[in-house]
C-alpha positions in Angstrom: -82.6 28.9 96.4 -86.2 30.8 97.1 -88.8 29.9 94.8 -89.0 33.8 93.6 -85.4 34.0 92.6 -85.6 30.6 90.0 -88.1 32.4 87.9 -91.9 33.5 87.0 -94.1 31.0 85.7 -96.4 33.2 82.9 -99.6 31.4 81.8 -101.1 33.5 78.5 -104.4 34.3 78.7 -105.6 32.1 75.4 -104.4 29.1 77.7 -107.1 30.4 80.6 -109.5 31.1 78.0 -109.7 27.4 77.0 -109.6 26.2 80.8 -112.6 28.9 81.3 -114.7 27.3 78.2 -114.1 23.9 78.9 -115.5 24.4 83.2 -118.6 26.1 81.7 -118.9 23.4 79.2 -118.5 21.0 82.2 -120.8 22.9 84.7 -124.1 23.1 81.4 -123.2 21.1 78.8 -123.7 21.8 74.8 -127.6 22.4 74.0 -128.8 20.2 71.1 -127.9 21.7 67.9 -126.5 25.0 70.3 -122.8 25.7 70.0 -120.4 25.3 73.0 -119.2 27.8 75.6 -116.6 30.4 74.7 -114.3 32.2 77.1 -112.3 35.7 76.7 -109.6 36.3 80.1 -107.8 39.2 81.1 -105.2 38.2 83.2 -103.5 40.6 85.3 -100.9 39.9 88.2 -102.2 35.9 89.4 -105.6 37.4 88.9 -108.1 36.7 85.1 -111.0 38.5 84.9 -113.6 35.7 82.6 -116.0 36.6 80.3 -118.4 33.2 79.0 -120.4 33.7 76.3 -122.7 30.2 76.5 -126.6 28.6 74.7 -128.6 27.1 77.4 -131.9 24.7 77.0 -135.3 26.3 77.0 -137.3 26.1 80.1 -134.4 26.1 82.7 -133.3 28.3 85.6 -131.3 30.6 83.8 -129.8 32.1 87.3 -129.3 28.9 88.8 -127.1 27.7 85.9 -125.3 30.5 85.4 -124.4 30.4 89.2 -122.8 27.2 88.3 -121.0 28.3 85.5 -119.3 30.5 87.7 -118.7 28.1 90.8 -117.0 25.3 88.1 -114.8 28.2 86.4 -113.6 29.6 89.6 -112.8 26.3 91.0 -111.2 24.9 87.4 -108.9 28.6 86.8 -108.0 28.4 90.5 -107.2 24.4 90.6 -105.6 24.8 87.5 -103.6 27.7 86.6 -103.1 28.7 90.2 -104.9 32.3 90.0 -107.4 33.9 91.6 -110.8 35.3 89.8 -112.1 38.1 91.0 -115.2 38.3 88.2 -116.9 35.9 86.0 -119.4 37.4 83.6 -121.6 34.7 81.9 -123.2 35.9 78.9 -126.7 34.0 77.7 -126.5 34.6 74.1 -129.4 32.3 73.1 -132.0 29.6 74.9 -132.5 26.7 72.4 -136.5 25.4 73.2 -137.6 21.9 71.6 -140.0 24.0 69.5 -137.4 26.0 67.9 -134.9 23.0 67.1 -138.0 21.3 65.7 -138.4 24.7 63.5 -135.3 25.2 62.6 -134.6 26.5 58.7 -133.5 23.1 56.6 -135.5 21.0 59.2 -137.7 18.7 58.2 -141.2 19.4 59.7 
């Protein structure tokens, strides 16, 4: 019996979400006191669009590191789930800098 006639394997899109957030996590890490990657996926036909919304340390190369954000989800969503990615949007929503952790409100200084 063909592969296509013993049924459609369906992976939801929260699942790829999680493998998306965990690669970014992989490829940057977790700033210091920053919070860790999130993913959103659309997933239409073998294909999932990703969106990651990610902190990063303050100096870095901010292209650089988002370039391997989206190298490591590409290669994790592809490796695992078996679909290809057409787009991966990374998000910087804040850059975490020694000074500020240091200033942070409740901080000791």
């Amino acid at each position: 019996m063909a592969a296509r006639d013993r049924g459609a394997t369906v992976i939801a899109d929260r699942v790829v979400a999680k493998i998306a957030a965990q690669a970014a996590r992989e490829a940057v890490g977790v700033p210091e006191g920053g919070v860790p990657p999130r993913a959103a996926v659309v997933v239409r036909h073998d294909a999932a669009r990703v969106r990651i919304s990610l902190e990063l340390d303050y100096p870095s190369d901010i292209g650089a590191r988002c370039g391997a954000v989206r190298r490591r989800v590409v290669e994790r969503v592809s490796g695992l789930a078996g679909m290809a990615v057409p787009e991966v949007l990374v998000l910087v929503e804040r850059l975490h800098s020694p000074h500020s952790r240091d200033t942070a409100p409740g901080s000791p200084r």
